[in-house]
PyMOL Python script that loads the backbone (N, CA, C, O; Angstrom):
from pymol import cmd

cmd.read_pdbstr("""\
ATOM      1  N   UNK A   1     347.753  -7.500 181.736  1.00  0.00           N
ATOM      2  CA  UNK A   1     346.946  -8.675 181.506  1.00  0.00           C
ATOM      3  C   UNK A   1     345.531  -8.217 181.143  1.00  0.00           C
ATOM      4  O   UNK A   1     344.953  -7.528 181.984  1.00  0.00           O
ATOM      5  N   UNK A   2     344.924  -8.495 180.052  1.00  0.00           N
ATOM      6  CA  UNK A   2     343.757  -7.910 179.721  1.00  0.00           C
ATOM      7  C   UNK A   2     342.748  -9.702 180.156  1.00  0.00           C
ATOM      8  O   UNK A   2     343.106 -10.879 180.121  1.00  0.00           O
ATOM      9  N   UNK A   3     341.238  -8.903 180.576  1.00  0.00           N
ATOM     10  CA  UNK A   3     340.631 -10.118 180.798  1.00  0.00           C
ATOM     11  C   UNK A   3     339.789 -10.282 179.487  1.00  0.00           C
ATOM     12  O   UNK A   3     339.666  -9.561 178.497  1.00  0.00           O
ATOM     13  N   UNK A   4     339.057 -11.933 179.968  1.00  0.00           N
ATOM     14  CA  UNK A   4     338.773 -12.322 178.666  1.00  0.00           C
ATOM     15  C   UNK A   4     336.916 -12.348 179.072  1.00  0.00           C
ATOM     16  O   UNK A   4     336.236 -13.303 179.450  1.00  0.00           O
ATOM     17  N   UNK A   5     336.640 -11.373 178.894  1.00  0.00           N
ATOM     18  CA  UNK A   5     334.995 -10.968 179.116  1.00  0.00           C
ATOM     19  C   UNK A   5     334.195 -10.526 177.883  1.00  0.00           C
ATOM     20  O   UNK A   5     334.408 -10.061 176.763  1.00  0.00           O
ATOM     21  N   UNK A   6     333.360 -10.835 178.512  1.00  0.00           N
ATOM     22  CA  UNK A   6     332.205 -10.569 176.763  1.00  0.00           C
ATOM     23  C   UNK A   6     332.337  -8.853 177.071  1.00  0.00           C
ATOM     24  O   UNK A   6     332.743  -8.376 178.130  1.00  0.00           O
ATOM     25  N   UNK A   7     331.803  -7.926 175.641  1.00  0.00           N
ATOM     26  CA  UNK A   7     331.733  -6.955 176.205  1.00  0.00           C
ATOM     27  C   UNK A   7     330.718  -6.613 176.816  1.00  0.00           C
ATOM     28  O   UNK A   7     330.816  -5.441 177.178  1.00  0.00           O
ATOM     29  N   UNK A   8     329.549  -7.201 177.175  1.00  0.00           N
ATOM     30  CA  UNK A   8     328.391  -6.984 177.981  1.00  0.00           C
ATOM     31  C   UNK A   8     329.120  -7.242 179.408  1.00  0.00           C
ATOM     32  O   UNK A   8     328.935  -6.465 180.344  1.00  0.00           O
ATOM     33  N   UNK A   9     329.747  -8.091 179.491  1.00  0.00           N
ATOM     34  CA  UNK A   9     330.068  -8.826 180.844  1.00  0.00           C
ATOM     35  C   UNK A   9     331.951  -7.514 181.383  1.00  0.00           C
ATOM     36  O   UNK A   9     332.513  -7.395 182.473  1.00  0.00           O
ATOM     37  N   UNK A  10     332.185  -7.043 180.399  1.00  0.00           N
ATOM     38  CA  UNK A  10     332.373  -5.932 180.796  1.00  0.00           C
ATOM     39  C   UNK A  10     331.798  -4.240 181.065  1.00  0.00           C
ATOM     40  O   UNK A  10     332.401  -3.309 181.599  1.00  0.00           O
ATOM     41  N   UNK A  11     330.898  -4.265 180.680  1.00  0.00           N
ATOM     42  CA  UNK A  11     330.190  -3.471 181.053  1.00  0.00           C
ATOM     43  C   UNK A  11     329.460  -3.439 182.420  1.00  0.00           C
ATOM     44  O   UNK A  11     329.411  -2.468 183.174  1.00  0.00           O
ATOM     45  N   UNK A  12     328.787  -4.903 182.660  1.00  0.00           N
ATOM     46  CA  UNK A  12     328.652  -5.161 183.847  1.00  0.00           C
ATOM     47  C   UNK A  12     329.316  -4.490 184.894  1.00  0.00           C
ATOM     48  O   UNK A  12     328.906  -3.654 185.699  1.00  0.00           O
ATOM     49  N   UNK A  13     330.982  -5.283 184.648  1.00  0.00           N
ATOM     50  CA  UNK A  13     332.386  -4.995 185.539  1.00  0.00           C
ATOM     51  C   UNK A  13     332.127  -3.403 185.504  1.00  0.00           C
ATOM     52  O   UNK A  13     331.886  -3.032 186.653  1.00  0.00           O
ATOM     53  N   UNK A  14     332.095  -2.419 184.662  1.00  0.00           N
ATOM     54  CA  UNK A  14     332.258  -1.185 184.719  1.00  0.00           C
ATOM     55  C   UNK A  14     330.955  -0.409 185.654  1.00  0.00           C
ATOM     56  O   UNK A  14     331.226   0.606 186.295  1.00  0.00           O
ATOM     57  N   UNK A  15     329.800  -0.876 185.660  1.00  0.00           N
ATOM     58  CA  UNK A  15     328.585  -0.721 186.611  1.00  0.00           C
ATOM     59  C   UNK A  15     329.435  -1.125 188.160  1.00  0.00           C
ATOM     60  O   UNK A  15     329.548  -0.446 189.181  1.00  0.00           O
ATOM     61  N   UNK A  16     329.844  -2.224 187.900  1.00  0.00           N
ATOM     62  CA  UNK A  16     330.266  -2.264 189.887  1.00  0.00           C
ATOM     63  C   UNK A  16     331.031  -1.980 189.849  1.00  0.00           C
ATOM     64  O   UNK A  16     331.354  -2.469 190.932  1.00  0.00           O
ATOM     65  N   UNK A  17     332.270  -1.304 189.396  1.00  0.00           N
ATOM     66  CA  UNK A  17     332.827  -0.552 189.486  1.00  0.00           C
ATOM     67  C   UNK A  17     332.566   1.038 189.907  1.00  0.00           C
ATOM     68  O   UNK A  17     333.243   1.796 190.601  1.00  0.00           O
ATOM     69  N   UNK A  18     331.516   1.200 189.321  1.00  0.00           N
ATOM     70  CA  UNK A  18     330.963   2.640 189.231  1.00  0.00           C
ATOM     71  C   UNK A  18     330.007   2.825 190.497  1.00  0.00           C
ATOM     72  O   UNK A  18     329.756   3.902 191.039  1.00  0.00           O
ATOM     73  N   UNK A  19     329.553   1.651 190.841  1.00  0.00           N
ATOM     74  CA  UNK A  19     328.585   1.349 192.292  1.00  0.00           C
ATOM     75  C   UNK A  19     329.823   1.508 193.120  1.00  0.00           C
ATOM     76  O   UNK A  19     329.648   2.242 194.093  1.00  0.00           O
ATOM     77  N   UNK A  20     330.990   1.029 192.996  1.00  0.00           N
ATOM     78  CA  UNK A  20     331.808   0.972 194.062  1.00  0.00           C
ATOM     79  C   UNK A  20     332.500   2.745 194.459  1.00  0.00           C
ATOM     80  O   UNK A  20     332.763   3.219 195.564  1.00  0.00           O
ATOM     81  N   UNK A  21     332.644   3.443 192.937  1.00  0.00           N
ATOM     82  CA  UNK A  21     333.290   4.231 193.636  1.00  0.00           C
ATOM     83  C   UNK A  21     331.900   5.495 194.142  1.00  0.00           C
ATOM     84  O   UNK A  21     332.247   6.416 194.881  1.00  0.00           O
ATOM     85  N   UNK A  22     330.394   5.415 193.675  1.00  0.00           N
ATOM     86  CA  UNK A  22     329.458   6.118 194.455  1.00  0.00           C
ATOM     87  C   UNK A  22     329.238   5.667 196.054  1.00  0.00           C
ATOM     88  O   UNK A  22     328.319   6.110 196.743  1.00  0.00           O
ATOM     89  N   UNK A  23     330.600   4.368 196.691  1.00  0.00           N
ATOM     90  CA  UNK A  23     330.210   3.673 198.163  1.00  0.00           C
ATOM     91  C   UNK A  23     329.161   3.277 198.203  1.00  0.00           C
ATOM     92  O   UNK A  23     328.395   3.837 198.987  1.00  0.00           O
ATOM     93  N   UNK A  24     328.602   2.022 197.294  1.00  0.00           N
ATOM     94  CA  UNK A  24     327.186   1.094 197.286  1.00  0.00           C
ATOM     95  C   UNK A  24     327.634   0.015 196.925  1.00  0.00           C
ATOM     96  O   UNK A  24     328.627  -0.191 196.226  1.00  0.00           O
ATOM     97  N   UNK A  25     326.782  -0.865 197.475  1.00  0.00           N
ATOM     98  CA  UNK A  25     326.888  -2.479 197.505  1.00  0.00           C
ATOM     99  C   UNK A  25     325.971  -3.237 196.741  1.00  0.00           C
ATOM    100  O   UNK A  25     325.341  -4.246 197.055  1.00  0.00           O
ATOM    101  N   UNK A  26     325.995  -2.663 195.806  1.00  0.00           N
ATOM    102  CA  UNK A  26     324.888  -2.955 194.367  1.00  0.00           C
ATOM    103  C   UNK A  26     324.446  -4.726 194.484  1.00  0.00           C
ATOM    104  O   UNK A  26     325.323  -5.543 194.762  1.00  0.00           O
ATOM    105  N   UNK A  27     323.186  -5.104 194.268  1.00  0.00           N
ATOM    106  CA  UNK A  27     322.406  -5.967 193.827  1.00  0.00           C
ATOM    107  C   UNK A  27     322.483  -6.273 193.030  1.00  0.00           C
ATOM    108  O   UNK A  27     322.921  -5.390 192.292  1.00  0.00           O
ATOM    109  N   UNK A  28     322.215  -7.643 192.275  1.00  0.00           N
ATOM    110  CA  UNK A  28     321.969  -7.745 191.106  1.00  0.00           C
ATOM    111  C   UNK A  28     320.900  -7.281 189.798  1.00  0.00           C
ATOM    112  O   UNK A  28     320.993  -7.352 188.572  1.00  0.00           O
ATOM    113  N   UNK A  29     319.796  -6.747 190.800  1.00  0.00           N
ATOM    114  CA  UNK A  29     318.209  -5.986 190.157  1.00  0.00           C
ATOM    115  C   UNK A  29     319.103  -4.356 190.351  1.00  0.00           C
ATOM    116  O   UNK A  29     319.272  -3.859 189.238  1.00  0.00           O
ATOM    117  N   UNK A  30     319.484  -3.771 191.108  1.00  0.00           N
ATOM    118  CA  UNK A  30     320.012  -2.680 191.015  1.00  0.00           C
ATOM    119  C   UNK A  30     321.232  -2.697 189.968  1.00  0.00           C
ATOM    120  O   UNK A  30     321.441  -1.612 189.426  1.00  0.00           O
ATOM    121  N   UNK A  31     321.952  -3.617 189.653  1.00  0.00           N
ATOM    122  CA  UNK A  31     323.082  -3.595 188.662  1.00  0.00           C
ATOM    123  C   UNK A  31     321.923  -3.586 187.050  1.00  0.00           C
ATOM    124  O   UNK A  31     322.129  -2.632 186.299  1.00  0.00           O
ATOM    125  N   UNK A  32     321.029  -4.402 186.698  1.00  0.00           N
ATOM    126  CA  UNK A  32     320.709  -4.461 186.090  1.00  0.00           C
ATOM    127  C   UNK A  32     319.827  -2.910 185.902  1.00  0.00           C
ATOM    128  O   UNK A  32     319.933  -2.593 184.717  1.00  0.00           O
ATOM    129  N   UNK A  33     319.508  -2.502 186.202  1.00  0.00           N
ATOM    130  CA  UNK A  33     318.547  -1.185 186.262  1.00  0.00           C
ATOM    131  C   UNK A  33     319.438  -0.145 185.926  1.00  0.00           C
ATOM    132  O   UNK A  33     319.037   0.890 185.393  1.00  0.00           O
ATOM    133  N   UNK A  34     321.112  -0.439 186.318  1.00  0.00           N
ATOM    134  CA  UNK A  34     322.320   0.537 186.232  1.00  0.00           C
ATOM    135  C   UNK A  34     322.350   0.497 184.596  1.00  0.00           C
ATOM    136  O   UNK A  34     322.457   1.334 183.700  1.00  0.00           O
ATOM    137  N   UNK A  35     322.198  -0.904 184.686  1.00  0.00           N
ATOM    138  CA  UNK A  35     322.751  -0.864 183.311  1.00  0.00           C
ATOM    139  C   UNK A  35     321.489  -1.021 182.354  1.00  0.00           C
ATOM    140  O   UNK A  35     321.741  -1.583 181.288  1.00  0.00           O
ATOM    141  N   UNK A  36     320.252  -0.641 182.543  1.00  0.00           N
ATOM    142  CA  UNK A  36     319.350  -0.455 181.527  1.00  0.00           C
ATOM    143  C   UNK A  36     318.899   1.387 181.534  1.00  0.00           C
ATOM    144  O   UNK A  36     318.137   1.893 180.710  1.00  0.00           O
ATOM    145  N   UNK A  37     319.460   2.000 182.459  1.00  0.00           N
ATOM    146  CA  UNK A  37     319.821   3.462 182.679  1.00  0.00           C
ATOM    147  C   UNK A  37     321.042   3.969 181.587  1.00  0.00           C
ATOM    148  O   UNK A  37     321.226   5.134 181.235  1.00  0.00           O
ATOM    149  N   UNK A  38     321.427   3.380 181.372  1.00  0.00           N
ATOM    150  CA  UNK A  38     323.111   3.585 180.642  1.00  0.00           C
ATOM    151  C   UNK A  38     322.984   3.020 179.621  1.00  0.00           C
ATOM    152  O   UNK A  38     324.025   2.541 179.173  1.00  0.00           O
ATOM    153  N   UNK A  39     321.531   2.788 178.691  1.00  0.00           N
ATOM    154  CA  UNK A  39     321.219   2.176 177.700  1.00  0.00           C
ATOM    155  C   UNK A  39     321.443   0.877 177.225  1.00  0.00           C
ATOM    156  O   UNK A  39     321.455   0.732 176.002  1.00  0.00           O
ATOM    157  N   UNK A  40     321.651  -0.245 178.054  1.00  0.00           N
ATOM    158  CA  UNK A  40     322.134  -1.235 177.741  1.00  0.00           C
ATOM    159  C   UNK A  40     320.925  -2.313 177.782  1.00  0.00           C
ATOM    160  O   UNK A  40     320.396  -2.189 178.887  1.00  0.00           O
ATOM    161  N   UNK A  41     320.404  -3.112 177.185  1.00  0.00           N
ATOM    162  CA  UNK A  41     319.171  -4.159 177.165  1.00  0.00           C
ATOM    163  C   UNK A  41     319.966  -5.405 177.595  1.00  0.00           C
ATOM    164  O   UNK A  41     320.913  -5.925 177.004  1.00  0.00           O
ATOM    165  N   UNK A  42     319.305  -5.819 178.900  1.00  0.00           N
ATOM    166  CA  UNK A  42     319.726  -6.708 179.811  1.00  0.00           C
ATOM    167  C   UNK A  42     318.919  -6.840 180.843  1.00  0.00           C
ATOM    168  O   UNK A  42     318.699  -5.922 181.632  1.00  0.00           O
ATOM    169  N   UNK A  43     318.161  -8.556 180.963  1.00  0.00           N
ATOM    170  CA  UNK A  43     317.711  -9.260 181.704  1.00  0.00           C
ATOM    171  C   UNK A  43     318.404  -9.057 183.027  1.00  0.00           C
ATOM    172  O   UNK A  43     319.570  -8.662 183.042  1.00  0.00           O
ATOM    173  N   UNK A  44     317.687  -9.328 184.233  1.00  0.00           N
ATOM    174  CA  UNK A  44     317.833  -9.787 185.520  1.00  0.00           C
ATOM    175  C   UNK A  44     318.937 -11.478 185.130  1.00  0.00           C
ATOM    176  O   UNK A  44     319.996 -11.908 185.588  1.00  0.00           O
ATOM    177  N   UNK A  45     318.616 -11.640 184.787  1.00  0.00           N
ATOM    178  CA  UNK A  45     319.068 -13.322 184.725  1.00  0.00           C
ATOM    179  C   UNK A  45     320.463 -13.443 183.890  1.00  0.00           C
ATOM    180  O   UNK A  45     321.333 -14.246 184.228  1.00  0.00           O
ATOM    181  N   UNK A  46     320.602 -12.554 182.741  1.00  0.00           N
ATOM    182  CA  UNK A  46     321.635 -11.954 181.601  1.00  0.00           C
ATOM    183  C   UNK A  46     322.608 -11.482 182.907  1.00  0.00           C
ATOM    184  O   UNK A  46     323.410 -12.237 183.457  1.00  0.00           O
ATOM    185  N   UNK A  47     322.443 -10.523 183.164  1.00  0.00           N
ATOM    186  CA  UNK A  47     323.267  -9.921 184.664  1.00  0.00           C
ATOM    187  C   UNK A  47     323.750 -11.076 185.595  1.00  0.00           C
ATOM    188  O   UNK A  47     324.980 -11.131 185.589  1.00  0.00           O
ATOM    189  N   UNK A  48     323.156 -12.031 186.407  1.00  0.00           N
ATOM    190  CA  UNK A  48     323.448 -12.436 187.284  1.00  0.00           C
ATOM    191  C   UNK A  48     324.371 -13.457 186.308  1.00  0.00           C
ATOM    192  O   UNK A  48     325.566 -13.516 186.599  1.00  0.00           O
ATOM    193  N   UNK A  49     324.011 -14.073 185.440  1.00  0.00           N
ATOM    194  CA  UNK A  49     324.907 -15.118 184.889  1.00  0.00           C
ATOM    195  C   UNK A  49     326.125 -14.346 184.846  1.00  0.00           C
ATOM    196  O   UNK A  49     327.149 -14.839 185.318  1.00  0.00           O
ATOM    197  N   UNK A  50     326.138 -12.655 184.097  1.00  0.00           N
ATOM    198  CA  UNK A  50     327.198 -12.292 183.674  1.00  0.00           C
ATOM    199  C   UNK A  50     328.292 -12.041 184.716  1.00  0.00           C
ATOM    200  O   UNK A  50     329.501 -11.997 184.491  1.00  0.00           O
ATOM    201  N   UNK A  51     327.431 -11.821 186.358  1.00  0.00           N
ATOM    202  CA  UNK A  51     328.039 -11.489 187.140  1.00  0.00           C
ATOM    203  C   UNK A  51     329.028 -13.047 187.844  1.00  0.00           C
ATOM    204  O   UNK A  51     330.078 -13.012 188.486  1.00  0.00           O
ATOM    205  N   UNK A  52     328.270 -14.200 187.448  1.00  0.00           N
ATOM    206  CA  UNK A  52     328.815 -15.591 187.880  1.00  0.00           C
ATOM    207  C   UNK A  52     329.859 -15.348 187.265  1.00  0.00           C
ATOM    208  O   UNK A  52     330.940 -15.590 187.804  1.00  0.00           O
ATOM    209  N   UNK A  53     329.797 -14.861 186.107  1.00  0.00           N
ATOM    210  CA  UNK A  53     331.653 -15.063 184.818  1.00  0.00           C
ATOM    211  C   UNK A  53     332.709 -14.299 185.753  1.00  0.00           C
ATOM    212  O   UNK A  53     333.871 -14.680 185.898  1.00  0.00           O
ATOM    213  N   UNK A  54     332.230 -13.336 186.279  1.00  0.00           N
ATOM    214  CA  UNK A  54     333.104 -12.216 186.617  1.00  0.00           C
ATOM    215  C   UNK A  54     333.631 -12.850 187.538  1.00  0.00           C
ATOM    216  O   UNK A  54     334.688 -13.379 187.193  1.00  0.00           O
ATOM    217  N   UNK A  55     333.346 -13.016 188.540  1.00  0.00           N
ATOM    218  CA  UNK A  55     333.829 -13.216 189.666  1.00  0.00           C
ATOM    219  C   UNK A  55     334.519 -14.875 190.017  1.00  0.00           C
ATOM    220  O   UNK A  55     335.054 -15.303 191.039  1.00  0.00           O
ATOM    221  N   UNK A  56     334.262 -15.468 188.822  1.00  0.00           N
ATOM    222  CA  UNK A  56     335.098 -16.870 188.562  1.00  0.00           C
ATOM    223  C   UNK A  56     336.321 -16.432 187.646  1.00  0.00           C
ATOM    224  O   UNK A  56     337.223 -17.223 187.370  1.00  0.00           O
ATOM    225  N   UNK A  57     336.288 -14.994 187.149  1.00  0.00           N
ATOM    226  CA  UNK A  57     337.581 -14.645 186.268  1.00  0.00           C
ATOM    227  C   UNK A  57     338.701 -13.858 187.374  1.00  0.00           C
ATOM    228  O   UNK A  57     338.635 -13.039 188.291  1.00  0.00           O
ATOM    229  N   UNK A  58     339.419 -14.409 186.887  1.00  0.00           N
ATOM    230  CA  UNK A  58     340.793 -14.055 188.015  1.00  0.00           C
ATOM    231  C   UNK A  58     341.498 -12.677 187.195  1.00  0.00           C
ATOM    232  O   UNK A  58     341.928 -12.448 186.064  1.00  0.00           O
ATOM    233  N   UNK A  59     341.355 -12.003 188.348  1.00  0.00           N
ATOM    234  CA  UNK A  59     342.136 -10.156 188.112  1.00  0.00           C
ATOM    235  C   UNK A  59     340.615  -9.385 188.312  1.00  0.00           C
ATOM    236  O   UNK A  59     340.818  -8.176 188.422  1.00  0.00           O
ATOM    237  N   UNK A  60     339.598  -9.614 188.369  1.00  0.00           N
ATOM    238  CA  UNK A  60     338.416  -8.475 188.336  1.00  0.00           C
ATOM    239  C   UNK A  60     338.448  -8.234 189.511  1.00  0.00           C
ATOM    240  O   UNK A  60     338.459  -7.022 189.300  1.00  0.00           O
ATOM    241  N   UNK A  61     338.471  -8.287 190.486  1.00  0.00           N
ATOM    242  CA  UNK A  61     338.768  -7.733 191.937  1.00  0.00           C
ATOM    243  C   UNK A  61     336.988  -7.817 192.396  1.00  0.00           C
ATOM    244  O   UNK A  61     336.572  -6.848 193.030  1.00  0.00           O
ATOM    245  N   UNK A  62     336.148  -8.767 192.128  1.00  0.00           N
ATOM    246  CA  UNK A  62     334.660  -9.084 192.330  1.00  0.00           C
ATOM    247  C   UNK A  62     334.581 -10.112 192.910  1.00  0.00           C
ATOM    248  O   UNK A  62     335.088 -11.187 192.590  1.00  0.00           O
ATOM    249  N   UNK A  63     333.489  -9.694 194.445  1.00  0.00           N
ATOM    250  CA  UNK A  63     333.363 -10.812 194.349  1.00  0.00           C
ATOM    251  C   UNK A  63     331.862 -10.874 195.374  1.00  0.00           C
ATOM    252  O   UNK A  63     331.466  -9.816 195.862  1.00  0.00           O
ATOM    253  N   UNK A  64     331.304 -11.821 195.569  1.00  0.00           N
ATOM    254  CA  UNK A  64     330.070 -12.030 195.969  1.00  0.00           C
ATOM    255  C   UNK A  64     329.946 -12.008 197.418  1.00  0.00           C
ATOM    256  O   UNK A  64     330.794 -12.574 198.107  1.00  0.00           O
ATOM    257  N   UNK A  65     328.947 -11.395 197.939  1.00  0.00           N
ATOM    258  CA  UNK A  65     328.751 -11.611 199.357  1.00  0.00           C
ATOM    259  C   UNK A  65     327.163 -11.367 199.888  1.00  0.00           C
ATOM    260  O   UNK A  65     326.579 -10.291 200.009  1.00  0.00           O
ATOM    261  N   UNK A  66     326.590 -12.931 200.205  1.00  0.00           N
ATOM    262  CA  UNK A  66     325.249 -12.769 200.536  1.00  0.00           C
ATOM    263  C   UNK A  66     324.898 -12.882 201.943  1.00  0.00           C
ATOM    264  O   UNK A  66     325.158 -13.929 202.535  1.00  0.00           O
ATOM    265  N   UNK A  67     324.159 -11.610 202.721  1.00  0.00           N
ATOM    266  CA  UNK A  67     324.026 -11.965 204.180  1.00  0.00           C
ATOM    267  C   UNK A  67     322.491 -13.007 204.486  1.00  0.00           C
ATOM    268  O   UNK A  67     321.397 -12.981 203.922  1.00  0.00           O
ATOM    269  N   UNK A  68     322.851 -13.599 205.266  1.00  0.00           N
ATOM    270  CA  UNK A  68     321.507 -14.299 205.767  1.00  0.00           C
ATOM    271  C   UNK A  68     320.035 -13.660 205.362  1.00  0.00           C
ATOM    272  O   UNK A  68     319.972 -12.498 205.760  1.00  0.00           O
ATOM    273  N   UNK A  69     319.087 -14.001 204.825  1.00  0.00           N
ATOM    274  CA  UNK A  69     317.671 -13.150 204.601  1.00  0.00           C
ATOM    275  C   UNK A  69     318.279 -12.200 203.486  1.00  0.00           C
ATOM    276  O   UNK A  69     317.399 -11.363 203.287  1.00  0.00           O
ATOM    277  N   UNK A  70     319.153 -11.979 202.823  1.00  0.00           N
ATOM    278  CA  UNK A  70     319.466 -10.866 201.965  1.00  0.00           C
ATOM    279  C   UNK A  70     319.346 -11.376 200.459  1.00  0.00           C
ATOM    280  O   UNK A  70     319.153 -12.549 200.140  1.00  0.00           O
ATOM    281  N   UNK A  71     319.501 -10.255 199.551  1.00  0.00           N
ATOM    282  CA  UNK A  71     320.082 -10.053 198.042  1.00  0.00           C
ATOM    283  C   UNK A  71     321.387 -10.657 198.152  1.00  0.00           C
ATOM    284  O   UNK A  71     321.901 -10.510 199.261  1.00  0.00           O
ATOM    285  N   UNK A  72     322.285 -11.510 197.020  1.00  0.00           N
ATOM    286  CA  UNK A  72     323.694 -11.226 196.983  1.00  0.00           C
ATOM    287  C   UNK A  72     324.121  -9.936 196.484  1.00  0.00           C
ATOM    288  O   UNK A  72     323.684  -9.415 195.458  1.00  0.00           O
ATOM    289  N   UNK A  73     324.980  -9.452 197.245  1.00  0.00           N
ATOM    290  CA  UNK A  73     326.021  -7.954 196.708  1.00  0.00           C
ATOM    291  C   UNK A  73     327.091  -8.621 196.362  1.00  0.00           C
ATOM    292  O   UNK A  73     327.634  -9.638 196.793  1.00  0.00           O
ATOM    293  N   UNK A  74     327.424  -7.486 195.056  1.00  0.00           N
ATOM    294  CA  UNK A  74     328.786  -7.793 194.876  1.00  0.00           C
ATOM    295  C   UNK A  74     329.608  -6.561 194.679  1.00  0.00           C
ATOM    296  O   UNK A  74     329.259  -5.454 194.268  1.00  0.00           O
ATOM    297  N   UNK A  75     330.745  -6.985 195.051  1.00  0.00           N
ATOM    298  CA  UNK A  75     331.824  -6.254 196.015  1.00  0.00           C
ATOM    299  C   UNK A  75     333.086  -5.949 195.033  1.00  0.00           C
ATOM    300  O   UNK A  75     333.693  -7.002 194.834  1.00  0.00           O
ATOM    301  N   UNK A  76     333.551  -5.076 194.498  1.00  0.00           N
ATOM    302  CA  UNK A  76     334.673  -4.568 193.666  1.00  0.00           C
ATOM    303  C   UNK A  76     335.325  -4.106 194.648  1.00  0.00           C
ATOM    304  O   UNK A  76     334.843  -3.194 195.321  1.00  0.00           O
ATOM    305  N   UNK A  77     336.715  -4.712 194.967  1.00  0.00           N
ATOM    306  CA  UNK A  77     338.061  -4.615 195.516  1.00  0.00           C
ATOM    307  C   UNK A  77     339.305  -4.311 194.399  1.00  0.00           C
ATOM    308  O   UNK A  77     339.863  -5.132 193.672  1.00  0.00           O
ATOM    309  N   UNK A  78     339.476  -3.293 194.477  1.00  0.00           N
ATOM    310  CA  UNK A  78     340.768  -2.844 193.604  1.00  0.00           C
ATOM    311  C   UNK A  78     342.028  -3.363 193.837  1.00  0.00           C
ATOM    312  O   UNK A  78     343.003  -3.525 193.104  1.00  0.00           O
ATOM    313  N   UNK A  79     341.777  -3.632 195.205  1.00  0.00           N
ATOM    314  CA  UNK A  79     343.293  -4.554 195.749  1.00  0.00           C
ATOM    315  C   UNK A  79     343.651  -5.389 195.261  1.00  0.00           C
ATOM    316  O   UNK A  79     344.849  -5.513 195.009  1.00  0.00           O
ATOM    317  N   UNK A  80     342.409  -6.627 194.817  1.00  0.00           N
ATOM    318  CA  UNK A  80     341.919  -8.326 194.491  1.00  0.00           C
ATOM    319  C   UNK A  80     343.022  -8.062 193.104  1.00  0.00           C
ATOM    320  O   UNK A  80     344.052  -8.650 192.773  1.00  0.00           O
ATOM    321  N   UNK A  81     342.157  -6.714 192.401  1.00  0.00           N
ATOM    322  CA  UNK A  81     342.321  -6.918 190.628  1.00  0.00           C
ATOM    323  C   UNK A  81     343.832  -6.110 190.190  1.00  0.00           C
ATOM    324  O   UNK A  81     344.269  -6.168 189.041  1.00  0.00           O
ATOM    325  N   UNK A  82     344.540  -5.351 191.322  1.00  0.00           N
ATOM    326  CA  UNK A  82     345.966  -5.095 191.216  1.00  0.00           C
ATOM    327  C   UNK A  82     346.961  -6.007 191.224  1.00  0.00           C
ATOM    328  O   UNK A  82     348.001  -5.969 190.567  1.00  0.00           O
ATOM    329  N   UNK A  83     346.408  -7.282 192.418  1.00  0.00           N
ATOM    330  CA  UNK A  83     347.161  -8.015 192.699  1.00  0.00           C
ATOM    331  C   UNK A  83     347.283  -8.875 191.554  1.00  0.00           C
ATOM    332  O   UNK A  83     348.375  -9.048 191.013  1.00  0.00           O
ATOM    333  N   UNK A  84     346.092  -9.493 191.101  1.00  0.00           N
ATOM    334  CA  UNK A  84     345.961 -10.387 190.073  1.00  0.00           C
ATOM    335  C   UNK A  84     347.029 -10.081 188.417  1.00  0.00           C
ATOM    336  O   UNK A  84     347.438 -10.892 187.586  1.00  0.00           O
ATOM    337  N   UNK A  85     347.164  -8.687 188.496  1.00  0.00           N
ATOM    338  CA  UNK A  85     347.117  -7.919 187.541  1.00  0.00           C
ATOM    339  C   UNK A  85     348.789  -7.842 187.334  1.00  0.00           C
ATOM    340  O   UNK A  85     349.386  -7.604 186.283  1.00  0.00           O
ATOM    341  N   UNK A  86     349.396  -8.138 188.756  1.00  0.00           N
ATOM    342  CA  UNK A  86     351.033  -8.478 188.892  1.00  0.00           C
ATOM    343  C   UNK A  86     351.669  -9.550 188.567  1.00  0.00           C
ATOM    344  O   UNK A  86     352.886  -9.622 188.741  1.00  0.00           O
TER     345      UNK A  86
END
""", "prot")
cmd.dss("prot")
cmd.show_as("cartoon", "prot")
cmd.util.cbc("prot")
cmd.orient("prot")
């Protein structure tokens, strides 16, 4: 099943992905910084929208988790996007 993402908004996916397997719970200002490191031109705001797509698309194994007083993190589960993926 291939998903249906912009390719910015996969690239995104490939940043938390890449946060996930360095064991970090990436931000949305830290995702964006990932991905202006990795040459990519992208807003704070470009990111977070892109990150809303993701995690409303079924099979990306993403998903949001904000603690009280915090940033939202978001969370790449390989389990979520295997399962989806069956």
């Amino acid at each position: 099943m291939s998903l249906k993402l912009s390719e910015r908004q996969q690239q995104v996916l490939q940043c938390v992905k890449d946060a996930k397997a360095e064991k970090r719970r990436p931000n949305t200002a830290s995702l964006t910084v990932r991905m202006k490191r990795k040459g990519h031109a992208i807003t704070e705001k470009q990111c977070a929208y892109d990150l809303g797509v993701i995690i409303r698309t079924k099979g990306t194994g993403v998903m949001s988790f904000k603690p009280t007083g915090m940033r939202t993190m978001w969370i790449y589960n390989e389990n979520n996007a295997q399962e989806a993926n069956q």
